[in-house]
KEMI-696060 format. One record per residue (C-alpha): x, y, z; residue number from 1. Coordinates in steps of 0.25 Angstrom, whole numbers, plus 5000, padded with zeros to 4 digits. Layout:
residues N
xx; yy; zz; num
X; Y; Z; NUM
...
end
This chain:
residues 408
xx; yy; zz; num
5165; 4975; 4942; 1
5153; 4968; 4941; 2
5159; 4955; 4945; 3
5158; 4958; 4958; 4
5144; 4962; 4959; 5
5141; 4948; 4953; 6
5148; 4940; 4962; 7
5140; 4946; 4974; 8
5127; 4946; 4967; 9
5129; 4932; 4965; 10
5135; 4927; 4978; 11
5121; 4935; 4985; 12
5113; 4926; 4976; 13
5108; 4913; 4982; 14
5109; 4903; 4973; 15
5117; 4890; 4975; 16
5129; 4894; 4967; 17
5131; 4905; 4978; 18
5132; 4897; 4992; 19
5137; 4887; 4982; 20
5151; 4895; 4979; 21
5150; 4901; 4993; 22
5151; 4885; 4999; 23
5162; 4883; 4990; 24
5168; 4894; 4995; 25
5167; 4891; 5008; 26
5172; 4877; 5005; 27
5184; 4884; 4999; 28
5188; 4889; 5010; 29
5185; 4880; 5021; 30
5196; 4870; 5013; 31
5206; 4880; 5011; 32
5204; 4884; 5026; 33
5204; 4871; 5031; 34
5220; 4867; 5026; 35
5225; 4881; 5034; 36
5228; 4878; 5046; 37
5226; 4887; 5057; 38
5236; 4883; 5067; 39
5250; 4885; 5057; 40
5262; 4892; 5063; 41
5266; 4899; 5050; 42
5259; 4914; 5049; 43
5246; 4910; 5044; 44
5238; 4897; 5043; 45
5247; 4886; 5036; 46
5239; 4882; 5024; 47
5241; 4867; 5020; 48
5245; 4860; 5032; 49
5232; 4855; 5035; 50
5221; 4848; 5027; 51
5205; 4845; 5030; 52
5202; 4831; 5032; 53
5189; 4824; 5022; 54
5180; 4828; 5034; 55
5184; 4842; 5034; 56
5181; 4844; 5019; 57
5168; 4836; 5021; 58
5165; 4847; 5032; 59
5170; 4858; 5024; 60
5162; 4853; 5013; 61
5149; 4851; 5020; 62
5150; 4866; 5028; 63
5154; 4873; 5013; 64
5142; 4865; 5007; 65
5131; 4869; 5018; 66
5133; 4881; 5014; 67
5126; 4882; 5000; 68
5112; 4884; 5006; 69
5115; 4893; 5017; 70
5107; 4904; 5011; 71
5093; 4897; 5013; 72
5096; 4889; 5025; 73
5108; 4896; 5032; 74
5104; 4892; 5047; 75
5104; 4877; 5041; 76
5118; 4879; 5034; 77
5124; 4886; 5047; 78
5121; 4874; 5056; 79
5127; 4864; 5045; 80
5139; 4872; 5044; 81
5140; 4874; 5058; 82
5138; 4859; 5060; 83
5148; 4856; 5050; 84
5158; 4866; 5057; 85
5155; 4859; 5070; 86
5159; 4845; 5064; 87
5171; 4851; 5060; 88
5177; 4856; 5073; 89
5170; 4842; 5079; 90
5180; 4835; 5070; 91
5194; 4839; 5080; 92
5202; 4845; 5070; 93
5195; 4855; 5060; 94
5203; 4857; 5048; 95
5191; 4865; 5040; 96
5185; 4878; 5044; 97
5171; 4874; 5043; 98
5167; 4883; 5050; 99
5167; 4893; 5038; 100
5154; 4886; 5033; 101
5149; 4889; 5047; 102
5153; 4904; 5047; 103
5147; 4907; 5032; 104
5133; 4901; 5035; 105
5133; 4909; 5049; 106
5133; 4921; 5041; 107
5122; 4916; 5030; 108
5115; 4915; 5043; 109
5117; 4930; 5049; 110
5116; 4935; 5036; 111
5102; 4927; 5032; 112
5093; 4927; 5044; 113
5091; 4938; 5057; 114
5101; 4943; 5068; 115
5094; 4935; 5079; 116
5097; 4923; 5071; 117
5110; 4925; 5067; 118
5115; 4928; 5082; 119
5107; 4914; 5086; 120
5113; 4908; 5076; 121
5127; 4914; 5076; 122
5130; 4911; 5090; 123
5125; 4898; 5091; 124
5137; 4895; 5078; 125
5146; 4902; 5084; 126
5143; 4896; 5096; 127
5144; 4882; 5091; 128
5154; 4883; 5081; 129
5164; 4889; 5090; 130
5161; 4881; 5102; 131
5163; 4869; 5091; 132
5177; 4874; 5087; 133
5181; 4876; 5103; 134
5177; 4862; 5107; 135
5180; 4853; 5095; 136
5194; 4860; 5087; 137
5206; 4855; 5090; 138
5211; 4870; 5096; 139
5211; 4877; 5107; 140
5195; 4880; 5111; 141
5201; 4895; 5112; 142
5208; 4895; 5098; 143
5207; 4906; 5088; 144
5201; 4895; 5079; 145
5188; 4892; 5086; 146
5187; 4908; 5090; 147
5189; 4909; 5076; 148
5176; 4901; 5072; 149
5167; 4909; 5082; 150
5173; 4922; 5077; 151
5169; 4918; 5061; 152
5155; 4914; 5065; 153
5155; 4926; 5072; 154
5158; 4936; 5060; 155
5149; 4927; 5051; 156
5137; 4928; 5058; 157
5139; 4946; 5059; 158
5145; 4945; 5046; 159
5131; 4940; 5043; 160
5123; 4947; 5049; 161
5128; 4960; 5045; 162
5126; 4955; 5031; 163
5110; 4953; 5034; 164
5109; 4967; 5042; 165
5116; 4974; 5030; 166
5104; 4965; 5020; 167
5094; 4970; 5028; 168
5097; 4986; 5030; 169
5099; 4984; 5012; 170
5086; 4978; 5012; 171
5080; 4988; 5021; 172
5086; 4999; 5013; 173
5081; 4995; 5001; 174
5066; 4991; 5009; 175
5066; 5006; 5013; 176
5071; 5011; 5000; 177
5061; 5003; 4992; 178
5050; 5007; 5000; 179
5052; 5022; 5002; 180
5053; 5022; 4984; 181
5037; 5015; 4985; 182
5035; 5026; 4995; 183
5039; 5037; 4987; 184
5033; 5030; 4975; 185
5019; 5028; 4982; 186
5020; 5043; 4989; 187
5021; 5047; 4975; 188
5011; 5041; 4968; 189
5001; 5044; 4980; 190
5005; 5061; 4980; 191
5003; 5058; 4964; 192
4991; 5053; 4966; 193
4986; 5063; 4975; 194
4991; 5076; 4966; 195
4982; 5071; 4956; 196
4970; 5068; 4963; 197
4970; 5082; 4970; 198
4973; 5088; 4956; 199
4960; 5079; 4950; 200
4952; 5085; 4962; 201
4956; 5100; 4959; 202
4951; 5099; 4943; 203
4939; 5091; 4949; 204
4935; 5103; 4958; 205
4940; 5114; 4949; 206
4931; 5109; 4935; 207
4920; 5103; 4942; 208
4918; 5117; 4950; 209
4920; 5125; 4938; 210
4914; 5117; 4927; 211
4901; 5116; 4934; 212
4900; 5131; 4935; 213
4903; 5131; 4920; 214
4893; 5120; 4918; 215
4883; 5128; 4925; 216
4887; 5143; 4920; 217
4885; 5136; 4905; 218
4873; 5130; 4908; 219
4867; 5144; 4914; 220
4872; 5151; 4901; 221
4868; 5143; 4893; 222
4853; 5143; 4900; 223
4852; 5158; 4899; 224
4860; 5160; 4887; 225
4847; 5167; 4877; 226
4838; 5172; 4889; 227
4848; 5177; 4898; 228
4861; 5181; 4890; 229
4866; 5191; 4902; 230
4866; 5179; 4913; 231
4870; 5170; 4902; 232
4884; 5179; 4901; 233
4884; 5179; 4916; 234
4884; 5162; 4915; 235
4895; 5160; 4904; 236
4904; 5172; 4911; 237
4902; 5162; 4926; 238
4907; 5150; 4914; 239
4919; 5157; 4910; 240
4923; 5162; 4925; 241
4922; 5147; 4930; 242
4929; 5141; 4918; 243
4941; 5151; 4919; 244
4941; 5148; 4934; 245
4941; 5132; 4930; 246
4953; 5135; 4921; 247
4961; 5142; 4932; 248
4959; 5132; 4943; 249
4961; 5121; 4932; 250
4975; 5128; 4927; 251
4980; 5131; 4944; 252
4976; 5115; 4946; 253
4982; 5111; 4934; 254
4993; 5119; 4938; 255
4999; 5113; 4949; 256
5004; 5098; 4941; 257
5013; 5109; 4935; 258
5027; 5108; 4940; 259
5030; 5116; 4952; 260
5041; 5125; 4945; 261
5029; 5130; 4934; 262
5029; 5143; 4934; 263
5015; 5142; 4927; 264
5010; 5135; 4942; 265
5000; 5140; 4949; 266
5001; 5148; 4960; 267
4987; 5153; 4962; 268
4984; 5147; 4976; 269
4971; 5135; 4975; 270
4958; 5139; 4978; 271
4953; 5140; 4994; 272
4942; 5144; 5002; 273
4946; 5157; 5000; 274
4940; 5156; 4985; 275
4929; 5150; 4989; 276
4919; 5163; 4988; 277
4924; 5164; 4974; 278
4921; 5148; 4971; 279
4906; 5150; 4978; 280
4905; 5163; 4969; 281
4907; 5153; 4956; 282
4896; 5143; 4963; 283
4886; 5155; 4965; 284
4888; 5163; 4949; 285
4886; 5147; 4944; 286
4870; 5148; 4951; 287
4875; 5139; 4965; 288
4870; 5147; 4978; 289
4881; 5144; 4986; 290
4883; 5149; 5002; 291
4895; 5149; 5010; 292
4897; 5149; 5026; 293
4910; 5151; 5030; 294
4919; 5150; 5044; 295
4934; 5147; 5041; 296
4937; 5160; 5038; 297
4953; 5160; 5044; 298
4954; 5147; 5045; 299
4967; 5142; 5039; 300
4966; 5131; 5029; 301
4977; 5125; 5022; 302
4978; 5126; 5007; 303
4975; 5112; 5003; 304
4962; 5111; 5014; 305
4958; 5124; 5007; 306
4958; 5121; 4992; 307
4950; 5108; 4997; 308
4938; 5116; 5004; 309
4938; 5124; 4991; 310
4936; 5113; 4981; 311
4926; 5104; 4991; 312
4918; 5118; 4991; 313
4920; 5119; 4975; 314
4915; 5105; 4973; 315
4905; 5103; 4980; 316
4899; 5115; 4975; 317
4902; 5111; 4961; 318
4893; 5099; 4964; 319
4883; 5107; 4970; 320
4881; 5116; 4957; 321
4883; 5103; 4948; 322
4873; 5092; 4954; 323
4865; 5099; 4968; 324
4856; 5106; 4956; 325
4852; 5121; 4952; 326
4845; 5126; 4963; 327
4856; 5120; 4973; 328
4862; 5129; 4982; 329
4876; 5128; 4991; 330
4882; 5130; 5005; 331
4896; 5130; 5009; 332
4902; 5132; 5021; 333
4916; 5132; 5025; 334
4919; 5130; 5042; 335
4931; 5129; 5051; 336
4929; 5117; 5059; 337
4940; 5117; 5070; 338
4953; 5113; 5062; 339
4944; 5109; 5051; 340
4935; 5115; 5039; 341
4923; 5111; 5035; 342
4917; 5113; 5020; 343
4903; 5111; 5019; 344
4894; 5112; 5005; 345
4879; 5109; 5007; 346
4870; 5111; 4993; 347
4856; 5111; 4993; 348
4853; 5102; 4982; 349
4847; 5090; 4981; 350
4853; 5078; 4985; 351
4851; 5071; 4974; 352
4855; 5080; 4967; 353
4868; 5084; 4976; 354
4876; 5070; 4975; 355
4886; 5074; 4965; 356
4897; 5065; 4970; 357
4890; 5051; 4966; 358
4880; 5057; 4957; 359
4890; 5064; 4945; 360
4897; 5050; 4939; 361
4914; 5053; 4940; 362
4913; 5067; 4949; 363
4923; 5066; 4959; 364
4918; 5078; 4968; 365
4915; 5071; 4980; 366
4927; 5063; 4980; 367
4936; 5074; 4975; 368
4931; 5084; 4989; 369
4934; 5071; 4997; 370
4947; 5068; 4993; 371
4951; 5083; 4997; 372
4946; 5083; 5010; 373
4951; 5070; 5013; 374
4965; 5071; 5008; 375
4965; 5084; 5016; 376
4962; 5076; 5029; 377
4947; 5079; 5029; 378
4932; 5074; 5027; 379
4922; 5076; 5016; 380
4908; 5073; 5017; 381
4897; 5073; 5007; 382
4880; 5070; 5004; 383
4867; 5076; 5003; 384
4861; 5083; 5012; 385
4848; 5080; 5019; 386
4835; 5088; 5010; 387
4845; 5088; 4999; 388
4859; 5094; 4993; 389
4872; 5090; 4998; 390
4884; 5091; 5007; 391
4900; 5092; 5007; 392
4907; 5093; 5019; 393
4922; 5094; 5020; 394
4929; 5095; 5032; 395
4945; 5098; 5030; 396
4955; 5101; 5040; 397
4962; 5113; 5039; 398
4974; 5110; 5036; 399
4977; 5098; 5027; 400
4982; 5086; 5034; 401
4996; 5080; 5027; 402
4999; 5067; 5027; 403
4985; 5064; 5030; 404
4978; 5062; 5014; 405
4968; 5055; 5011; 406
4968; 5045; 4998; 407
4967; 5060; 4991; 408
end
């Protein structure tokens, strides 16, 4: 069984011994051709009566020959062989079929090069050879011998050229195939690559927000811990309310890398503007005087562009109570503007003091709110104000627009 597959991987190999065996074959069968003659009364061509002459064979020998290179200069081996064919109806009484050197180096040509070349090229051998055999053989001009040489030329070069047409719709088969595989490979990769940035973002918002209400919670208890014992309470009891809420956003983010059939998955919905009294309440307990004006009341926001909103609100914030200084206060507004809305956070701290992004070494705030809005299909903007404090601007759409991300 495994015989065959050998033979045709070695005869589609180029090296020499290949086109070496095939001129032998060729040689082979021009001889044994060349002592049948066509013309026998019996049933079938009498084999025998007839006999090349020494220029025949050297003929038969120097068309079997040019045919070893015909895979790196086929043009070159066609007009040889069809120079030697020509010679050989030239020579008044043909005894050889050399013409079959001429038809197997027609087809290396259909098979090796384009369709426009192999109809110039076929043609033109067909042409010649043909006109050759009508004009020079000792038969008829109208015999079945020289119609026989046009119509073998004429299969060589269709039998070739279906041969390149079925290489090429392989090769573009497997093209396809090989690129639709790096496709899927890189579409992978790059959802991969997104899942985990939008996860790094989410534990980013959640325990910076909360650990810095912690941080200042703990720092007020710890103040007022033996003059003020009641308001010390009050402090630690705002600790252990933010800490539980860090747990409980931790354990819903962690949540979703489980697999979807976990019956232990969340399926509390994310946080949304609609919290966000609740989130400036945890601001205002933790010493940050924070307003809020608001006009998007109805408007109709999609989940992804509302969990956004929430956590540019939450961070920015954060970094108001963390670097804009004690005495700082906060504004947030939240507007429709036509198909868009518009998050603002103005702080009233100083401006050198209200520059977290470059200022804390490693924070990934300013980056992180940037990436959201982006990927998203929107715009953040960021920097101090004039006279002090600073600004964060986000202006998303209201719905989401897919196949539009950013580098999220």
């Amino acid at each position: 069984m495994r015989f065959p597959v050998r033979a045709r991987a070695w005869l589609r190999a180029p090296p020499l011994a290949a086109a070496g065996a095939l001129a032998v074959a060729v040689l082979l069968a021009m001889v044994l051709g060349s002592f049948a003659d066509p013309h026998g009364s019996r049933p079938g061509p009498p084999f025998g009566t007839r006999a090349p002459g020494p220029g025949s064979v050297a003929l038969m020998v120097l068309g079997a020959a040019a045919l070893v290179p015909r895979r790196r200069a086929p043009l070159l081996v066609l007009a040889v062989t069809s120079a030697v064919t020509v010679a050989e109806f030239a020579s008044g009484d043909p005894a050889a079929p050399v013409a079959m050197s001429a038809v197997v180096a027609l087809y290396t040509v259909a098979s090796r090069t384009d369709r426009p070349t192999t109809w110039r090229v076929g043609l033109a051998t067909m042409t010649v050879l043909t006109g050759a055999a009508m004009c020079c053989g000792s038969a008829p001009w109208y015999s079945q011998q020289n119609l026989g040489v046009f119509a073998w030329t004429g299969m060589a070069a269709a039998a070739g050229d279906a041969v390149r047409s079925r290489r090429a719709f392989v090769d573009a088969i497997r093209e396809r195939a090989e690129r639709a595989e790096r496709t899927r490979e890189e579409e992978a990769r790059r959802r991969v690559a997104e899942e985990r940035l939008r996860i790094a973002r989410d534990l980013h918002d959640v325990v910076a927000h909360h650990i810095a209400l912690v941080n200042v919670q703990a720092g007020v208890a710890a103040h007022v811990m033996d003059k003020r014992p009641d308001q010390a309470k009050e402090a630690l009891a705002h600790v252990r309310e933010a800490s539980r809420s860090a747990l409980d956003e931790l354990r819903a983010t962690v949540g979703l890398l489980r697999q979807s059939g976990d019956p232990e998955a969340p399926t509390e919905p994310a946080p949304g503007l609609a919290r966000l009294d609740d989130l400036l309440d945890s601001f205002r307990r933790a010493g940050l005087p924070v307003t809020v004006a608001r006009t998007d009341q109805g408007a109709q926001l999609s989940a992804a562009v509302d969990l956004a909103a929430y956590r540019i609100i939450q961070e920015s914030l954060t970094n108001v109570r963390k670097h804009a200084g004690p005495d700082a206060t906060a504004e947030v507004s939240v507007v429709r503007v036509g198909r868009t809305i518009e998050v603002t956070v103005l702080d009233s701290g100083s401006s050198a003091a209200a520059a977290p992004g470059p200022a804390a070494p490693g924070g990934h705030g300013l980056l992180g709110m940037r990436e959201r809005a982006t990927a998203l299909g929107g715009a953040l903007t960021t920097g101090p104000r004039f006279g002090g404090g600073f600004r964060v601007q986000a202006i998303l759409p209201l719905t989401a627009r897919t196949g539009e991300d950013g580098p999220a």
